[in-house]
N, C-alpha and C positions, 0 to 999 in steps of 0.2 A: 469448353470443358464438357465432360462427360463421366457418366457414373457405371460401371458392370459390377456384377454382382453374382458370387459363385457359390455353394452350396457344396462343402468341401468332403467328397464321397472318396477320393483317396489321393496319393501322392503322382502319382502317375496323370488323372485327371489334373490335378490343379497345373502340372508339368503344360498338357495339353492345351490346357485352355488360355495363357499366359502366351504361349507358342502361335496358337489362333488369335488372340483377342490383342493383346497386349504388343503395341508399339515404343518402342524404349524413349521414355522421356524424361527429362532430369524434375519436374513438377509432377509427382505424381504423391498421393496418399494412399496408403494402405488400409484399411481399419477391419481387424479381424474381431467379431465377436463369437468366444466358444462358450457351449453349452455344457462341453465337457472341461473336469478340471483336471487336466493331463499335461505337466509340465514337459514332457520327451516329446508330446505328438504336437504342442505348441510348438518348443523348439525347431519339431521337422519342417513344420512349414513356414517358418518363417527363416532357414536355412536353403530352402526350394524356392523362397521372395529372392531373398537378398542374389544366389548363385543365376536366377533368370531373368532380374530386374538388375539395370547399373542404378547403382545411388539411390535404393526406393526407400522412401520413406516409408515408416510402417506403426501404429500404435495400436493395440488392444487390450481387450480384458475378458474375464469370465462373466457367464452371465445366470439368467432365472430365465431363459427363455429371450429368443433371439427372432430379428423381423428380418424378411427380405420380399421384396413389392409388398406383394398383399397378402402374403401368409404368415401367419406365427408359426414358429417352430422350439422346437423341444430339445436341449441336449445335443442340439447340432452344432456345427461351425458353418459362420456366415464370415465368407471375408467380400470385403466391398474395395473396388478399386477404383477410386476417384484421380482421371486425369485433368490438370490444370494448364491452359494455355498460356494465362497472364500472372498466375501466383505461382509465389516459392513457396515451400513448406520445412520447419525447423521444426526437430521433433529434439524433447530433452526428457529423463526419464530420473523419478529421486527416490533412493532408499530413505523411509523414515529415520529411523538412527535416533539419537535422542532429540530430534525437533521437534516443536509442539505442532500440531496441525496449521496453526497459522504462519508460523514460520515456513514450513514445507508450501505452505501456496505460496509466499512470498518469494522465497526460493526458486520454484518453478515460473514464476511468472516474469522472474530476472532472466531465467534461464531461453524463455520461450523468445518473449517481444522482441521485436524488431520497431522503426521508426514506421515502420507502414503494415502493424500488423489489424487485420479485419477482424480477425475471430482469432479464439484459442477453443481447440476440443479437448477435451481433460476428463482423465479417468483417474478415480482412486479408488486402493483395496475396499470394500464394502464389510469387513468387521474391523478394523482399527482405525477406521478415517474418521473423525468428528466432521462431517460436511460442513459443516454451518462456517465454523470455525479456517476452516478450509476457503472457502472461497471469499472471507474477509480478507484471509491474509494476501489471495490472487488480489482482491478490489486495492488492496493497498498499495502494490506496485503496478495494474496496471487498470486503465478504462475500456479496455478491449472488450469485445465481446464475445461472452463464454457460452459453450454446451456440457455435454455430457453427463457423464454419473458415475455414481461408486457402481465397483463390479459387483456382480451375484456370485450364486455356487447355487443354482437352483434349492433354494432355503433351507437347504443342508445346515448353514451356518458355522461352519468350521474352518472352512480356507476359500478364499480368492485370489485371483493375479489378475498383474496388469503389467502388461510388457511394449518395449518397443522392439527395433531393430537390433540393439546391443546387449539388452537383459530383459528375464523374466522377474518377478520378483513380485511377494505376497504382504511387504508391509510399505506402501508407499504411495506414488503415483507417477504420471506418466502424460503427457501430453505434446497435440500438434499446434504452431501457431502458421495461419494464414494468411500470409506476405501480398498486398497488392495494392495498388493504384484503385485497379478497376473491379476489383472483385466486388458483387451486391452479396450482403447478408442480413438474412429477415429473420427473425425467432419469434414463433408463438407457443403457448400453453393451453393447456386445457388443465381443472382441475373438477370443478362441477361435483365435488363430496357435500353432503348438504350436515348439518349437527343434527344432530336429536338428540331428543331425552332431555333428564338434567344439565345445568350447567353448573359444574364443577372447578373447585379451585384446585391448584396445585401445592400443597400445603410443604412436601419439602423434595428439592431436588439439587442437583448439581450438573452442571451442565447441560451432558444429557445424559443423563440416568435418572429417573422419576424414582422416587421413595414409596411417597404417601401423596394419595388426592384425598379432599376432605378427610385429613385425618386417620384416612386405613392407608394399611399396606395397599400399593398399584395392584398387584396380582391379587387381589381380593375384591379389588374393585370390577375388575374386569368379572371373576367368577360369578360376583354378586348379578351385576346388571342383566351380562349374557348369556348366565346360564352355565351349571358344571359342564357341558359338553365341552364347550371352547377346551379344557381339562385335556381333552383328547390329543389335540396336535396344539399345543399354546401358539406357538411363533406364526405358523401357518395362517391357523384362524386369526390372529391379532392382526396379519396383514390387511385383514379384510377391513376391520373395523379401527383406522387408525386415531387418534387424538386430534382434533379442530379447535385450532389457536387464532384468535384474530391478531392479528401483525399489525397497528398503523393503517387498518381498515381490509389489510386481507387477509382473506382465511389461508392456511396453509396447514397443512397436513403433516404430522410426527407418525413415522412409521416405527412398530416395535424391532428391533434387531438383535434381539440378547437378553434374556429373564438370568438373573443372580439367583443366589440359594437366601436372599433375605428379602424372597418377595418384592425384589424392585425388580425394575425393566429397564434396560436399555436402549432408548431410541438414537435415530439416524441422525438426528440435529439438535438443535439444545431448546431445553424449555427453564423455565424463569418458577420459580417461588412467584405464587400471586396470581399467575397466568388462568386467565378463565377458559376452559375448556371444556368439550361436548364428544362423546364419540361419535363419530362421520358416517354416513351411508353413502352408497353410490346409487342414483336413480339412474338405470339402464337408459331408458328413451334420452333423456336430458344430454345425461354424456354422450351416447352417439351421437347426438343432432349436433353436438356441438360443434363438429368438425368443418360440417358446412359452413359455417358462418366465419370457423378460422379461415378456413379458403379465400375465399371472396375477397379477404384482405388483401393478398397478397398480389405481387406484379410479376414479381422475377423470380424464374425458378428455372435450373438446369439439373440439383441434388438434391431430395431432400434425405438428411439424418433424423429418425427419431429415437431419441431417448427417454423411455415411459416408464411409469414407477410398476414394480413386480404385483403390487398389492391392485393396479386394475385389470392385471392378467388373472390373477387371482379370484378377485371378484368377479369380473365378468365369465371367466369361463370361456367358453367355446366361444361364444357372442361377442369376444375380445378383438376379433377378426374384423368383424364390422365395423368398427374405431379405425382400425389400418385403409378400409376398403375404399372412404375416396378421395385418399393420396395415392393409391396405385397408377390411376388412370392418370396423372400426371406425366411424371418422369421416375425413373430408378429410387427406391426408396430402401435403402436398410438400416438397422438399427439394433437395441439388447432393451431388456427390460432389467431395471436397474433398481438399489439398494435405498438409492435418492437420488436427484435430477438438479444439474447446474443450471442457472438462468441468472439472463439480465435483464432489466430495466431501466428505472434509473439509478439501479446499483443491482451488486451480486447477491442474488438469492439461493438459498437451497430448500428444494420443494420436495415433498412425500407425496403419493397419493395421485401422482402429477403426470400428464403425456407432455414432453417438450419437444418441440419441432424445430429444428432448422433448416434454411434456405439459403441453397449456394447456387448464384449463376454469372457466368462472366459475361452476356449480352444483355443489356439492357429490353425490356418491353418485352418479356418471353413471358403471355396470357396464358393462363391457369383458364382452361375449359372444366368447367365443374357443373357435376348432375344430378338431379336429387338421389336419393338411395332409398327405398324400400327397406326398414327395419324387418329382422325375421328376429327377435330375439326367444333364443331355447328356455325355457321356467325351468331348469337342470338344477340349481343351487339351494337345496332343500336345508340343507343342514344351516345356511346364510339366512334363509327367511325362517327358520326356527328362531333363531338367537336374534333376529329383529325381531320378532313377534316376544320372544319375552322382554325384552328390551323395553319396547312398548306397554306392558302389559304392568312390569317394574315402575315405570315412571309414574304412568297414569295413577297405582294407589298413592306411592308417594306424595303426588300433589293432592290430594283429597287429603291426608294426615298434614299435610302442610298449609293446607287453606284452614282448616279446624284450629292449627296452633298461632293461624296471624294476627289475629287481633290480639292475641296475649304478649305477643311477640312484639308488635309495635308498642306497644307503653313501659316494654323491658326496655327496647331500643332506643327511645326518644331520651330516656337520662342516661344511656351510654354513648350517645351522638355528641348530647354538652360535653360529657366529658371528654371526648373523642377529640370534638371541635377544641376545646382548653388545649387540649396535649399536642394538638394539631398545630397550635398559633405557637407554641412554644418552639418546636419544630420547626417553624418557619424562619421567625426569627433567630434563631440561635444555631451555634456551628457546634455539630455531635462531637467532634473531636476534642476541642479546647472547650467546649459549652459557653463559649464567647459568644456577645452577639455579632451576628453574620451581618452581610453586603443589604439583607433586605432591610435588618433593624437600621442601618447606616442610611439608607434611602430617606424611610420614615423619619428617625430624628432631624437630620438634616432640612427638612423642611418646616418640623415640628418646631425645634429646641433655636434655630436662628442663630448657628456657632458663630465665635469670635476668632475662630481659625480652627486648625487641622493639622495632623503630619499623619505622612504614611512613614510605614516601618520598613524597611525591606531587609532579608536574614541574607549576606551575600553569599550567592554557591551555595545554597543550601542544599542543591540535589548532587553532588559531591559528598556531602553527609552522609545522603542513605544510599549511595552506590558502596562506600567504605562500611556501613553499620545496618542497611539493610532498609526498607519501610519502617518497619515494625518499632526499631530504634529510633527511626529519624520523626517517628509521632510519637513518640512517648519525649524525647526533644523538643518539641515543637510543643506539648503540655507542660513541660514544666516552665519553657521561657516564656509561654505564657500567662503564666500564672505570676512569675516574678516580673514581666513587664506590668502584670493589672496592677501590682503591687505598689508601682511607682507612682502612676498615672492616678491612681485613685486617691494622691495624697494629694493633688491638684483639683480632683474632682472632676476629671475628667473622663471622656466615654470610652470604651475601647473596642474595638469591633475587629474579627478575623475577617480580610475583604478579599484574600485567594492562598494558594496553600502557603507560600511562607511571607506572606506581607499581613501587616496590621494595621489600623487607623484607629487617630483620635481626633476625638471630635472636644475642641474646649467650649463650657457654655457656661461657665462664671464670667464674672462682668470685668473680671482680668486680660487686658488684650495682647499681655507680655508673657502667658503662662506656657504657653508652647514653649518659648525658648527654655524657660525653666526646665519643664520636661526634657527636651534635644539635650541638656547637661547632664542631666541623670541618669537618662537612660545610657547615653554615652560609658560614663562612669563606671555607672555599674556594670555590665556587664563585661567592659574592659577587665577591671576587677575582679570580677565572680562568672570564670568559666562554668558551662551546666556539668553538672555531676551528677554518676548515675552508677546503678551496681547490675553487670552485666554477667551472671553466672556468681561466678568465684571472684569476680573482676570488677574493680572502680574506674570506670572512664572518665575523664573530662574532656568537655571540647568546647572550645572557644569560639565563639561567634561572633562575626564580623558583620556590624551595620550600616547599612546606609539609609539615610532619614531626608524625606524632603518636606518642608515646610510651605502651607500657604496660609496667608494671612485673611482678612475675614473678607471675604465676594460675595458674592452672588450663590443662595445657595446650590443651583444645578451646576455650577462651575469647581464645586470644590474635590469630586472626584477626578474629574478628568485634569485640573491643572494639577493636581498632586502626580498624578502618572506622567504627564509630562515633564515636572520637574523631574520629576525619579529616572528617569529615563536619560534627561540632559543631564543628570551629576554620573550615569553611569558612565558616557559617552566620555563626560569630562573625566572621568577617575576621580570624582569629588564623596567623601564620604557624606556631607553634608547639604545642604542645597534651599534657598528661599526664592519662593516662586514671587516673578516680578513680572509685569510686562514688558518691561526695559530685556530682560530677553530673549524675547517677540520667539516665543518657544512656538505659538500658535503660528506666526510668517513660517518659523523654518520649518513644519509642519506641512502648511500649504504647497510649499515651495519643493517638500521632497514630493508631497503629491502629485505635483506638476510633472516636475522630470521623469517619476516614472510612468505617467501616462504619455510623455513624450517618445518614451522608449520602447513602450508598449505600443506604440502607433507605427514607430519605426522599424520596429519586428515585421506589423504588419502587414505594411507598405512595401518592405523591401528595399529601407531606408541605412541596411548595416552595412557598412563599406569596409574593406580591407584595403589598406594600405602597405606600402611596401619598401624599408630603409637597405638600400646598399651597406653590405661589410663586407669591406674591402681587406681580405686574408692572401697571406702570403702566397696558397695554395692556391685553391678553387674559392671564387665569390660567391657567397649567399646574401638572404634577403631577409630582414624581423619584419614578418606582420603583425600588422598594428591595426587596432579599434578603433574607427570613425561613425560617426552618424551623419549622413546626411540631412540641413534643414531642410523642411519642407519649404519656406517661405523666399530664402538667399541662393539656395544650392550648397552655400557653403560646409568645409566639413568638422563638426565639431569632435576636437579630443575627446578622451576617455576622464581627464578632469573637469568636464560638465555633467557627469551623468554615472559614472561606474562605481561609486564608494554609496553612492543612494541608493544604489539598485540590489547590492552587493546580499542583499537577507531574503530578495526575492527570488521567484521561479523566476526573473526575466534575465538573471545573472547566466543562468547556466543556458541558456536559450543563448545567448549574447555569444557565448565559448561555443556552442557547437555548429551557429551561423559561420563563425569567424572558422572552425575546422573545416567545414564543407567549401567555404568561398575557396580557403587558401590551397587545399587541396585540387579545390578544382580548376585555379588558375596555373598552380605550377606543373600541371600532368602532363605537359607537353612541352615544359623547359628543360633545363641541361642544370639549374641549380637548385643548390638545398634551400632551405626555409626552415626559418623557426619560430615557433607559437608561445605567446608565454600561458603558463601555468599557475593558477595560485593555489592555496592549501583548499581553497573550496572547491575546486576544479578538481585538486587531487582525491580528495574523501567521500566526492559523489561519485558512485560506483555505475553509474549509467554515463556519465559525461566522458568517463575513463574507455568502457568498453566501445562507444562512440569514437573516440581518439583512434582503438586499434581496428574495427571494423573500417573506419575509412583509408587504415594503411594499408589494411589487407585489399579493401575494394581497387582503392588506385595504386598496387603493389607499388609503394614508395618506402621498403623496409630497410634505406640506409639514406634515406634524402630529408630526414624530419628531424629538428633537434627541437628539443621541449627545453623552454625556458622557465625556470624554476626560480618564483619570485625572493630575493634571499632578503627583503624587507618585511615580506610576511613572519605573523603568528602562527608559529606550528605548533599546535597544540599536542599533537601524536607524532613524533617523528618514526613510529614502527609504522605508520601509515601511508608514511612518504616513501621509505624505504621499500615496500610491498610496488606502490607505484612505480619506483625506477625498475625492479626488478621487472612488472608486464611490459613498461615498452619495452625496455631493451631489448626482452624477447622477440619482439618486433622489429629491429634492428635499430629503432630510434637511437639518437643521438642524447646525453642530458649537458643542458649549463645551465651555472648560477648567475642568474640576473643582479643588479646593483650590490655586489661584491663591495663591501668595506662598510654597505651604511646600516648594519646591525651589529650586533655584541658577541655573537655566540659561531660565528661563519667559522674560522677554524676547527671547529667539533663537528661540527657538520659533514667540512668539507672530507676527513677520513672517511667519514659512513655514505656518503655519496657517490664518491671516487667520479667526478662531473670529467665528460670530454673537453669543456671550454669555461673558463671564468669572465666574467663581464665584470670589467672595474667600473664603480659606481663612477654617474658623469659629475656626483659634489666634490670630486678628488681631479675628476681630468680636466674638468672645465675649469679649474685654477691654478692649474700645474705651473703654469707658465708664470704667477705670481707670488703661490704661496713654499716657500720651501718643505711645510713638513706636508703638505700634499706630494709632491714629488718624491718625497722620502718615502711616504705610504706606500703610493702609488710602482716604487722600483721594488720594493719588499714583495708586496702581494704575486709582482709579476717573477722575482727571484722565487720565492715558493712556489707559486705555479706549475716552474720548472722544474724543479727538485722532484715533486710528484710527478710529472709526466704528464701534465694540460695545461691548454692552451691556453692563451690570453685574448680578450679583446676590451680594447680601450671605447669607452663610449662617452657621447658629448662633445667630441673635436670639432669645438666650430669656427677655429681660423687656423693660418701656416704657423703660427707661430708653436701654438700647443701639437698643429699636427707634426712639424719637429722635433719636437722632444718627443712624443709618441715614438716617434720611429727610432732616435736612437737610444729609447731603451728596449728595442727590438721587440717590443710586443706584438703576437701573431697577426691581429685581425683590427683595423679604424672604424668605427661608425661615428657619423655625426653629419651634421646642416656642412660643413666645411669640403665634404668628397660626396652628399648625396642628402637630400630630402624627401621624407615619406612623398611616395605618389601612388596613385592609381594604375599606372604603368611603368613597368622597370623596362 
């Protein structure tokens, strides 16, 4: 791979240099950073990419000042053209619209990933993008590793863009993801702002908009400390001197981006009520030096991207250069000075204040020669070390009037600590919602009090509630049932504890060992009885709640949480409202035993223990093949079915892992056959929106857009059929084939079947495998296949496993036989 890099002086040059420089390759990235914010002169050159580049990828944005090698520039356009020999590059590009910022990363990050993506670079507008909020919602769809930043407008503050190859656009984002095998990528930081001064709280904010620190309006805060000059250019100077938050042991930097007319402020990322914070300096020497030492780290480097916060261009001035100066002597290095700065570690961060580095190279061992540097730094920033020096000057009396007030101040404190400490422990134990006591007070008694049993409460579907009535209602719900549950229980004298949002426990600790059940009838009772009722507006609601209660009788006291949730769990599974925890239902075995499995499957992932199988259906027309899920044991070879391990697995990540093994084997075993194949499908498979795009990227990849039929489990729980429906409509797009798996062995398959409109029905095999005995199987079994007809799809009989049944198959001319009787799963067809 390789990096150039062009300094864009007019349309005719950039013509030229593309003409000179530029070899046409389908792996290439474009990244333009403009100093100017000029939507027409954007458009032209990225009309002059696209008309002299086939296929070029392209992403950028505006900026606060732009890098290219080792110089900073001003109001320029820098476009960098990164060729890539080993990686693909997807670029996807999202107008906000009414998404929250986390949604728009989430969004984007669906948009971007691929199965082998290295990085994502990602740019968002720099006055409507909440960063912070932003790259949660990337970390939430993807572990990938992120750069970049929100765009500038040289701190004009009024408009940004960020565009790719398709559109320009100033309320959104925009980003590349980098596809490879073998591509290396390194990311370091530099932040090196040190606090001073007071340490301050942040007394009221929301998100990111500061109010009040200690008590004053922000913009007073600032005048006070720094000085009426700041007065002069607010936003400007504010960059200089941004807010230092410790994080979970790091400091990170809040840059100002926006003052209201109520005296608040606007920052780049979100800060918290509570947050202890200091305003930051930059020590010149410190952060220069610091560059060297990022070097030294690194191994492989073919590109570097930096994306560095506006406010150390700012601060340092002219001396900004020497931060860039030795990364030059590397390899090509371009970059913008940004609004806030993407980074990972061991999650996505958004940093102010920040230089962030990336490192792209597709050769492995490419040494970084690095040489000390000679600091010259200019003493140019007068107006900066004015408003430090008052800064300074502010603190120092303060603590002298503070030191004078502490000793009066500790003997006010020491009696508002007890009381503190009182209110604290109350706090602790008790849940602010229902003012129940909580999980902690359930701990303590329990070990304390030495129960004669327990039940947990559980409200069923209770988050159905407040999707139909909102949060707001569904805890003002969840207060009054609680209060008419204490009401019960406390006729028993028993304990009641809220132990998560909609479960409860009691704890019995009279010398009655039969009072639970007592309880389990009353509560039953009553609330059978007595829906909650509520006045909502103008409006009386009731809504009826449905319990499920599991009981354990008197153990061990650290055994009584967790067998409670085990029962509760087994009476779900069973459809039992009720449920008494026993050991006779070795709930602890079937526990270990799902543990088992799926570390067996989890091993078999890893190993490369998932086998596809392959059953002949033998059709009138042309034969096809159903792949089928095996594991191979590690210990026999043998290969085990899908009923040893797939209904246990079915809630974890190893399900969907499981479906897109089984897409890639079958794909890539039939690429060079002459038949179809079909995959089954179940509702879980359909509603995960990555396992789905996964389905059609491997139709696209092995163009099989009329060789795939999706087998559609029709014993499954569909909970959303408008989501099933959306699914048939993207493969079809794809030319996939759709049929209904075991045809006959659910309730509701005629209603379905209209809104499906399936190419093939599979008659279930508890109807074919008895045809031959049972007459209203046969009866079933010619109806289904007479309808079939009517509509216009096909049949296939499954489970044919002698001549006899496979006779009557045939003469009720059903299209297509599967079964042990004309063909058994194998390994090879």
């Amino acid at each position: 791979m390789k990096s150039l890099n062009l300094k864009f002086i007019s349309e005719k040059g950039l013509k030229e240099f593309i003409e000179k420089n530029i070899i046409e390759n389908k792996n290439m990235l474009v990244q333009i950073f403009s100093g100017i914010v000029n939507e027409k002169l954007i458009k032209n050159i990225i009309d002059i990419l696209k008309e002299n580049i086939k296929n070029v990828k392209i992403i950028g944005c505006t900026t606060d000042g732009e890098i290219i090698d080792g110089d900073v520039t001003t109001k320029e356009i820098i476009i960098n053209f990164t060729i890539f020999e080993k990686t693909s590059v997807k670029t996807a590009i999202l107008e906000k619209d009414d998404m929250s910022d986390f949604e728009m990363g989430e969004e984007l990050a669906f948009l971007l990933k691929e199965k082998n993506s290295k990085c994502m670079i990602l740019f968002s507008d720099g006055l409507n993008t909440n960063g912070e909020d932003f790259v949660k919602g990337i970390e939430s769809k993807s572990n990938v590793l992120i750069a970049g930043g929100l765009a500038g407008d040289n701190a004009e503050f009024t408009k940004s863009l960020v565009f790719n190859e398709e559109r320009i656009i100033s309320k959104g984002c925009v980003g590349a993801s980098l596809n490879s095998d073998e591509l290396i990528v390194h990311n370091k930081y530099s932040f090196d702002w040190q606090g001073i001064g007071k340490i301050m709280t942040v007394t009221k904010a929301n998100k990111n908009v500061i109010y009040e620190i200690d008590g004053k309006k922000t913009v007073d805060i600032y005048k006070y400390y720094l000085g009426e000059e700041i007065t002069k250019d607010l936003m400007k100077e504010c960059l200089k001197f941004p807010l230092i938050i410790n994080k979970n042991g790091m400091k990170i930097g809040r840059a100002i981006v926006g003052e209201n007319s109520d005296g608040s402020l606007v920052l780049a990322g979100n800060i918290e009520e509570g947050d202890k914070i200091q305003f930051g300096f930059g020590n010149f020497e410190y952060i220069l030096k610091k560059n060297d030492r990022l070097l030294k780290e690194i191994e492989n480097v073919e590109s570097i991207f930096i994306y560095s916060c506006t406010a150390r261009k700012r601060f340092l001035g002219e001396n900004i250069k020497y931060e860039i100066t030795p990364l030059k002597e590397i390899v090509s290095i371009a970059g913008f000075f940004t609004y806030g700065e993407f980074y990972q570690m061991s999650k996505n961060y958004f940093f102010n204040q920040t230089m962030t580095i990336l490192f792209l190279s597709e050769t492995k061992n490419k040494k970084i020669v690095n040489k000390d540097h000679k600091l010259n730094i200019k003493n140019e920033e007068l107006l900066t070390l004015n408003i430090f020096s008052h800064l300074i000057n502010v603190t120092s009396k303060e603590l002298v009037v503070l030191n004078e007030k502490l000793e009066n101040k500790i003997k006010q404190n020491t009696a508002r600590i007890r009381a503190k400490n009182l209110e604290l422990e109350y706090l602790y134990y008790h849940d602010d919602l229902t003012d129940l006591q909580n999980k902690n007070a359930l701990e303590r008694d329990i070990l304390k009090e030495n129960p004669l049993g327990s039940l947990l409460i559980d409200i069923k579907k209770f988050s159905s509630i407040n999707d139909v009535y909102g949060e707001q209602i569904g805890d003002l719900i969840l207060k009054k049932f609680s209060k008419e549950l204490l009401k019960i229980v406390n006729k028993y004298n028993c304990n009641l504890y809220r132990v998560a949002a909609d479960q409860f426990m009691t704890l019995n600790i009279t010398k009655n060992s039969e009072l639970c059940k007592n309880v389990v009838k009353d509560v039953f009772e009553y609330f059978k009885n007595n829906p909650i009722s509520m006045e909502i507006g103008n409006k009386n609601i009731c809504v009826d709640l449905s319990l499920r209660i599991a009981m354990v009788p008197k153990t061990n006291p650290e055994l009584y949480k967790i067998r409670a949730d085990l029962a509760l769990n087994y009476a779900k599974k069973q459809n039992k409202d009720f449920i008494v925890y026993s050991e006779q239902l070795k709930l602890e075995e079937t526990i270990s035993k799902e543990l088992q499995t799926i570390e067996m499957v989890k091993n078999a992932i890893q190993e490369d223990r998932v086998i596809p199988v392959f059953q002949k259906i033998d059709k009138k027309e042309t034969n096809s093949y159903e792949c089928l899920i095996r594991i191979k044991d590690k210990e026999n070879g043998k290969l085990l079915p899908p009923f040893f391990f797939l209904d246990t697995i079915k809630h974890t990540r190893y399900y969907q892992e499981l479906t897109r093994i089984m897409i890639k084997k079958s794909f890539e075993y039939f690429k060079n056959k002459k038949y179809s194949f079909s995959i089954n499908f179940s509702f879980e498979d359909i509603i995960n929106d990555e396992t789905v795009k996964y389905l059609c990227d491997m139709i696209d990849e092995y163009k099989m857009y009329n060789r795939v039929i999706i087998e559609l489990l029709e014993s499954e729980a569909i909970e959303d059929f408008s989501k099933v429906e959306k699914f048939i409509k993207i493969v079809r797009s794809y030319g996939a084939k759709i049929a209904i798996d075991d045809f006959g062995s659910g309730y509701s398959n005629f209603i379905y079947l209209t809104k499906i409109n399936p190419d093939f029905i599979k008659i279930d095999g508890s109807l074919i495998k008895n045809i031959h005995t049972h007459e209203k199987s046969l009866i079933i079994a010619k109806n289904i296949n007479n309808f079939a007809k009517e509509i216009g799809c096909k049949t296939i009989a499954e489970f044919v496993h002698n001549k006899e049944v496979f006779d009557i198959v045939k003469g009720l001319n059903i299209d297509g036989i599967q079964g042990y009787y004309l063909a058994e799963p194998e390994e090879e067809i």
